[in-house]
Structures are given as structure tokens and as C-alpha cells.
N, C-alpha and C positions, 0 to 999 in steps of 0.2 A: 708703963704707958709711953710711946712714943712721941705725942704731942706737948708741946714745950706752949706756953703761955708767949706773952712777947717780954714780957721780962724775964723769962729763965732762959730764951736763946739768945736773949743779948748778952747775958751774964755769961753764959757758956763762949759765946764770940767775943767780945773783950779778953775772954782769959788767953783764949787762944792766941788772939792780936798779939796779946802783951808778953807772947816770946817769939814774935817776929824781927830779925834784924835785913828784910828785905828791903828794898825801894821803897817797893809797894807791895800789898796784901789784901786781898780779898777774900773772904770767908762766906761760904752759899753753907747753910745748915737747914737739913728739911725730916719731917718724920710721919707716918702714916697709918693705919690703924684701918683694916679693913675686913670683912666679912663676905663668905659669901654662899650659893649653894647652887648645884646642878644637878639638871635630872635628866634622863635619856628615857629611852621604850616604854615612858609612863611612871618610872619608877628615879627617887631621888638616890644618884651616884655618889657625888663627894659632895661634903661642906666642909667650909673651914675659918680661919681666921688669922691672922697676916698683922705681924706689927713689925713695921720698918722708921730705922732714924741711920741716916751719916751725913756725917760734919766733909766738907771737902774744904783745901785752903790751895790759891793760886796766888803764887811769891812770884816776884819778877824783882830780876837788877837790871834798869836798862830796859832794852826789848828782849830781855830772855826770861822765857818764864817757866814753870816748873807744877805739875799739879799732883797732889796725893787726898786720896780720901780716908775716913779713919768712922767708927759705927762705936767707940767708947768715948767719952768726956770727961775723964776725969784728968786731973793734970798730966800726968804722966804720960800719957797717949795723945792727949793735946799739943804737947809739946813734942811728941814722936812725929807726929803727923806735920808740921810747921818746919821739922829740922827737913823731913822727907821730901817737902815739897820747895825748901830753898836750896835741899844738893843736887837735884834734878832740874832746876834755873839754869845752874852756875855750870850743867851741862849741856844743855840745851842751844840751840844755834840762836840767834836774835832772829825776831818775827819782824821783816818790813812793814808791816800793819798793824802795831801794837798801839794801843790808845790805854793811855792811863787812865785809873779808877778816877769816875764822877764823884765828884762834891755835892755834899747833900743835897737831895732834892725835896719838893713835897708833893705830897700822894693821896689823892682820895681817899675814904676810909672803904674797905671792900664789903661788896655786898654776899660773898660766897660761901658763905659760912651759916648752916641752919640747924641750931640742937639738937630738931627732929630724927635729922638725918643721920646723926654723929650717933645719936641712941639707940639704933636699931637691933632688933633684940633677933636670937635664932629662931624666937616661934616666930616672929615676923616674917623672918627668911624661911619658912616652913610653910606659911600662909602663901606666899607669892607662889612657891612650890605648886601648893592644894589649888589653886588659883588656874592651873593649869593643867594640872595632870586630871583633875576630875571629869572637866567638861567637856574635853578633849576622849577622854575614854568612853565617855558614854554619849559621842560622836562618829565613833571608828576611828578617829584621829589618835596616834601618836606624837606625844608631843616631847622636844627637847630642848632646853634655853638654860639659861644661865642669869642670876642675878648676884649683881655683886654693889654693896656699899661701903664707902669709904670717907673718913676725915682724916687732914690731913694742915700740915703747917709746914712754909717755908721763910728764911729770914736771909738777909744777907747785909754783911757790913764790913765796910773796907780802911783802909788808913787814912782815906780824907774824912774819914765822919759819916758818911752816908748807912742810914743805916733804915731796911726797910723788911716788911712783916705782912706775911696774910695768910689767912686762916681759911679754909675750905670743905666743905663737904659734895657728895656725888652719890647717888644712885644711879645704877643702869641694869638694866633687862635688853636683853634680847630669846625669843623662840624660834624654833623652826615648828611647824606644826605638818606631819604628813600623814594621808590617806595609807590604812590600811592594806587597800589593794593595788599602793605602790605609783597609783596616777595621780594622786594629788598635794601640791604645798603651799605652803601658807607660813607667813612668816612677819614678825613686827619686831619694833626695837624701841626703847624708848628711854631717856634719860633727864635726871632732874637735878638739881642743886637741893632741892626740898621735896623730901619723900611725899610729903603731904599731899602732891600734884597725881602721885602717880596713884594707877589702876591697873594692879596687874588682871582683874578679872575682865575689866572692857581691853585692856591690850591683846590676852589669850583668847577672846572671841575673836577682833580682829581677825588674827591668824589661824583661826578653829574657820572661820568663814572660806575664807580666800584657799585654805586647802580643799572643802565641799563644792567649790565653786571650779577648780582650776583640775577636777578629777576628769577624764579621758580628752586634753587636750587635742584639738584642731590642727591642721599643719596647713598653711597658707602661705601666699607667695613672700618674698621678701621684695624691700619696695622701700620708697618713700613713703610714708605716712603721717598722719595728725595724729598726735598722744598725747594722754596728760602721763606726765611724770608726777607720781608720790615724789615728794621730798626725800626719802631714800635711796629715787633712783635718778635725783638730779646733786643731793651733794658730793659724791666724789667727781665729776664733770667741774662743778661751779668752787669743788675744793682746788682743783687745778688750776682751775685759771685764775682762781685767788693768788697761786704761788708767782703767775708772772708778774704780780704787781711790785717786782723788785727793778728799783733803779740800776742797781750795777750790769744786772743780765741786759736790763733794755740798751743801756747805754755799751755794752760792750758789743753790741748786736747779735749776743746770744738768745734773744726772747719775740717772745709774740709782739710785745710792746717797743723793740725796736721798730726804727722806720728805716725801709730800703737808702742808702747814699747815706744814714746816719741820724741823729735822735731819734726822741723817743715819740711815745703816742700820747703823752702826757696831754690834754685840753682838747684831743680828737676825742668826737662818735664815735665808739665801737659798735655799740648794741642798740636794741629799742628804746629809744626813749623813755618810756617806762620803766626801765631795767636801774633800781638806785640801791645800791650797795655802800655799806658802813661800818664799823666796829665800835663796839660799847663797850668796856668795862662795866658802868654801871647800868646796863640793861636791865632790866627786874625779870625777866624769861632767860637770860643767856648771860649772869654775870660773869667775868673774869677778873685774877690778881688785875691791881691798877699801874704795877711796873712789872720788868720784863727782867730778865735774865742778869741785863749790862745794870742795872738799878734805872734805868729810863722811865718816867712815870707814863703810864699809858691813860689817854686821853678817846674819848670821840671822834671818830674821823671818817670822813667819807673817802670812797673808792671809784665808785662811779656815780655820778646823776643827773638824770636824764639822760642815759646811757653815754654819759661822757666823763672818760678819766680824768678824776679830779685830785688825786696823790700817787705815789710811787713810796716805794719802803726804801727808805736810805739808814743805813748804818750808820754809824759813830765815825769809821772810818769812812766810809765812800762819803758823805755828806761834808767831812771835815777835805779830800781833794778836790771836790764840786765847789765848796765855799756857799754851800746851803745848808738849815738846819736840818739834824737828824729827825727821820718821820719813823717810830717803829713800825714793824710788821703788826699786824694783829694775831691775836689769840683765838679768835674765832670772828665768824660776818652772820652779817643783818641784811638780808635781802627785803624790801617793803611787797609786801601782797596786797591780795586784793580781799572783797567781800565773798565770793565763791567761794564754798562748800565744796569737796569732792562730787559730790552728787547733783550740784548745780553744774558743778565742769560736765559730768556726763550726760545729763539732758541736755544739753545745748553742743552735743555734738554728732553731729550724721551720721560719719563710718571717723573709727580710728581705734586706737589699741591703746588699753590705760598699762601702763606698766609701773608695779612694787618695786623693784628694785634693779638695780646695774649690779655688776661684780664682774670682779677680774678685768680692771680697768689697767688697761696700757695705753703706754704714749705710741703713736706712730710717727708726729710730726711734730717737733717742740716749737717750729717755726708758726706754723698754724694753730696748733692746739689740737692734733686733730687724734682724739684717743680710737682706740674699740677696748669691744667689752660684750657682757651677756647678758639679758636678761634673764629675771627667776623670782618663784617660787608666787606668780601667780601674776598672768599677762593675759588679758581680756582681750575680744574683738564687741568692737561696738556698736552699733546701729540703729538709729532712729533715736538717740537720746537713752539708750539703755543695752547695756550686757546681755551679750547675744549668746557667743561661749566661751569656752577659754581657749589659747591657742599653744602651739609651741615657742619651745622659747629661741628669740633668735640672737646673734650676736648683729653687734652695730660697728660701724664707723662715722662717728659724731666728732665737731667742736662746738664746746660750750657758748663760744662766742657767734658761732652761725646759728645755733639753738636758740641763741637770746635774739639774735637778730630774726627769726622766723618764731616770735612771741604772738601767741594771739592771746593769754587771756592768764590773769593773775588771779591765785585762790587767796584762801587763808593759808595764813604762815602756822607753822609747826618746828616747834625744838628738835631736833637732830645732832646730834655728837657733838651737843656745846653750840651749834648754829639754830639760825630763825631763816626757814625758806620755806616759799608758801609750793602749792602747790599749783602745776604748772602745765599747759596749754600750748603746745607748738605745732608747726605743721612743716612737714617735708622732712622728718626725722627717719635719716637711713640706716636702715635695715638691710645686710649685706649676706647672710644667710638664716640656715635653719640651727638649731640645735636639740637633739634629744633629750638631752638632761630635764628630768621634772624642775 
């Protein structure tokens, strides 16, 4: 087994430590345990099962540092691994931005970690299989996804004493679900910390639907338009512009969050008022570890609200040349939704086009934010408060932050790859051509 308790990976890190003759030493040890199964043309392809553990140790004399990793623990190798990573320091050029390892800190206890999930057995992983391939065949639908779960532990402890542990589990699914005669798809994805949450058989309707639905798409102009984005097809948009919320790029005037002639946008409106972003560790829908990489304990903290920037992510280093305290990045965000239902978004809107999902998201403009991309695998035209038919799919030129600014209307929130974003309501969203791709 590759999960270590918190007392047998400290036992295993002290031992290590204790043939370090560097400055400093830090030690990250993590290990994983995972499952999983795929199926394509209705029929299950591979399954398997996946056990990972390695110890890394990062020595430094000075600002020169040196990194080697090692997958056995017992002395011998331990000490292999510690000698490896202090002869490659002692080679290494000095880092002008080396910050020595943190003094202990203290840390939430995490909430990521569910027996349920860690249990999961291959008929289980056979069922989620049955769960899709059935209903799907005796729909015309072809269906293929993949579900994979995992638990897992990581620890880390350095020469000043810090020493910190958490323990995790994950389920995730995703399907493609397509029309036999090649016009229609359908597609959902869905992820938990607690299997307990999930349904693969209401997931594979989902995407058994939206394929029956999206069969001999529409070709219609390309345009401005009012859409709701599913939450699938607005977190890679609202993932990006999470990334500009770094202090260094704004302040270097590499980013969105710069201002022209110099600083940042830090305490300015960007977006709708409406628009309030945050990060949780202990979330009870979206938990994350409670410290970060550098051993930083991760806290609460808001990003925008009332559509006004209210932190920036500053490092260890950039926060210690600023002479401000370090703000970590976050591990995932919390956007607040509203009471709306998908199908309340859809009755209360005239003409506009819902769309599942984005993909093949590029930057065009880092200064803007301003991505393109595709839509797929199931983009409606709407009318009169109801689905009229399905259309083709077209590629966009959006930014997230002009999208949040042309908000008309917040759903309910839904989990997405570790995030809570509801679903969403905008108007003037460009559409720049067509695309054939079902």
C-alpha cells in the first residue's frame, strides 16, 4: 500500500532529515492508490489499478539548491537520495529568489478525505460502466467515459520543524455519449471527494439526452448572442482569469490586472457587482489540503466582491520585496450563484443559445483576457423560454471579464474539477464563426 498514516511519513521524513548535512532541507513525500475503468463503442476497454509513493528531498547551502527524488524508504536509499540531492546544490548556480524553509505553522484539520471513496471496489467500477453502456444502447446512443478513483496522502517536513499532512480522496467520471447515425453528442463530467454524492446513472442520462437532442444540428449565423453557459462551459474562461490574480504579473505589467502608467487593479470594479469569488479549503462541496506546497497554511479568502478585486496571490518571495504579507494562490474558487434551475434560466429567456461546454481554449490577448475556443457536444437555439433545436457548433472570441460584465442572471452552483460555479446567464456573447465538428 502506498498510503502512509501521518505517523509513518513522519517517521520515514525524520529518517531521511537525519542524514542531511545541508543549510537547509525540505522533504515533500506523497503516495496514491487509484482505480479505474473505460469503455468505448458500448463495450468496457481497459481497467486497472495504479499504486504510486516517492519521497523527493530539496537541500540547499546558501541560495543553491539541488533536488533528487527516490520511490524506496528504506535507509539505504534514503540516504542515497539526501547525498543526491546535496551534490547537485553544491553544483547548482545560487537562485536570487531563494527563501528559506517556513517555521512551523498551524493548519486546519482537512476535510478531503472520505472511506467511502478510498473503498471502492471493481464491481463498483463495473456498475458506473453498466450505468452507461446500457441505457445508452438501448437509445442508439454509443457511449464512452471513463471513471477513475483515487486516495491519496501527501506530507512535508523541513529543518525548521515544520511539519504538515493530508490525506484525500477523488472520484471523477466523465462520458461522451454519441448518436448512432453520427449527428448527435452528448457529454457530462462530474467529480466528488465523496462517492456517495455521485450518480453515474442520472450523469449518463444527462449525456444520453443531449446526444437525442443535438441529432441533425441547425447552421445559423454567427453573432452576438444571450447564452447560458453550463458550468463546463464557463470554467476554463473564469479558470483563466483566476490565474491573473497574481501580484507579480500585475505589478510587472504583464497582466490583465495591471493598470496602464503602472499598479495594479487591486480595490477597482472589474465585473458585475454580482460577480463574488473566493477560495475555501474547508468548503463542505469543494474541500482542498489546508497548506500549499511552500507549507503556507491555506485559509478563506475572497478574490472579488461585489465585483471588486479584493486580493492578489503574492509569494513568499514577491510579498517579502513588496514588504506585504504572503496571500497564497488558491487550489480551486467558489463563485456565489443564484436560485435558478437550468430550466428556470431557459424559460425566462426569448431567443439565445445554451451551451455544454467550451474546449480548445486559447489565449489571444493576455492583456485583455481575451480567449477563443469551440463549442460541443450539445449547443441549443432557444425561443420563447424553450428548445427549439440544436445548432452547429461555433468557435468564439470571449473574455471572461467582459462575460462577467454582460451578467444578466445567476443559477445554482455545481462542482466542476474541484470548483462551485453556478450556472450562468449573459448577453452579447461572440460568436465569430461556424464549426462542423458534432
Amino acid at each position: 500500500m502506498a498510503i502512509y498514516t501521518k505517523e509513518e511519513a513522519k517517521q520515514i521524513m525524520e529518517k531521511a532529515l537525519s542524514f542531511s548535512t545541508a543549510d537547509a532541507c525540505v522533504i515533500n513525500i506523497s503516495g496514491s492508490e487509484s482505480g479505474n475503468i473505460r469503455y468505448a463503442r458500448n463495450t468496457v476497454s481497459t481497467s486497472g489499478h495504479r499504486s504510486n509513493q516517492t519521497l523527493s528531498v530539496q537541500s540547499s547551502f546558501g541560495k543553491k539548491s539541488g533536488t533528487a527524488t527516490i520511490d524506496e524508504f528504506d535507509d539505504e536509499s534514503l540516504k542515497k537520495v539526501v547525498r543526491r540531492a546535496e551534490e547537485l546544490a553544491k553544483l547548482s548556480p545560487e537562485n536570487p529568489e531563494f527563501m528559506a524553509p517556513l517555521a512551523p505553522q498551524k493548519y486546519d484539520e482537512y476535510l478531503t478525505f472520505k472511506e467511502t471513496t478510498a473503498n471502492i471496489t471493481p464491481e463498483y467500477r463495473a456498475g458506473v460502466a453498466s450505468s452507461s453502456i446500457e441505457p445508452a444502447a438501448a437509445k442508439d446512443i454509443t457511449a464512452a467515459g471513463f471513471f477513475n478513483d483515487s486516495s491519496g496522502f501527501s506530507a512535508l517536513l523541513n529543518s525548521k520543524g515544520l511539519f504538515a499532512y493530508n490525506k484525500s480522496t477523488n472520484a471523477s467520471f466523465t462520458v461522451t455519449m454519441r448518436s448512432n447515425d453520427g449527428t448527435g453528442s452528448g457529454w457530462v463530467t462530474r467529480d466528488f471527494n465523496d462517492v456517495n454524492k455521485f450518480d453515474a446513472s442520472e450523469a449518463s442520462k444527462v449525456a444520453i439526452d443531449k446526444a437525442t437532442m443535438s441529432r441533425e444540428a441547425k447552421a445559423i449565423e454567427p453573432g452576438k448572442y444571450t447564452v447560458i453557459l453550463e458550468p463546463a462551459a464557463s470554467v476554463g474562461l473564469l479558470g483563466n482569469m483566476a490565474s491573473a490574480f497574481n501580484a507579480r504579473t500585475a505589478d510587472e505589467g504583464r497582466s490583465f490586472m495591471s493598470k496602464e502608467g503602472g499598479g495594479t487593479k487591486l480595490g477597482e470594479r472589474i465585473v458585475d457587482e454580482r460577480v463574488n469569488i473566493w477560495s475555501d479549503p474547508l468548503h463542505p462541496e469543494v474541500p482542498t489540503s489546508t497548506w500549499n506546497s511552500a507549507g503556507q497554511p491555506l485559509k478563506k479568502t475572497t478574490w472579488l466582491e461585489n465585483g471588486i478585486v479584493k486580493n492578489l496571490a503574492y509569494s513568499r518571495y514577491w510579498a517579502k520585496e513588496k514588504g506585504v504579507d504572503p496571500v497564497p494562490s488558491p487550489r480551486g474558487f467558489i463563485m456565489q450563484g443564484g436560485d435558478a434551475s437550468l430550466e428556470d434560466l431557459i424559460k425566462g429567456t426569448k431567443k439565445g443559445i445554451l451551451v455544454t461546454r467550451l474546449w480548445y481554449i486559447r489565449n489571444v490577448d493576455p492583456q485583455t483576457l481575451l480567449y477563443t475556443g469551440l463549442t460541443r457536444d450539445g449547443t441549443f437555439y432557444i425561443e420563447n423560454g424553450k428548445i427549439k433545436y440544436p445548432v452547429k457548433n461555433f468557435r468564439f472570441n470571449e473574455s471572461p471579464v467582459i462575460m462577467l460584465n454582460n451578467l444578466e442572471k445567476l443559477g445554482k452552483q455545481v462542482r466542476i474539477n474541484g470548483n462551485l460555479i453556478p450556472y450562468m446567464k449573459i448577453r452579447d456573447f461572440t460568436f465569430t464563426s461556424l464549426s462542423d465538428a458534432v
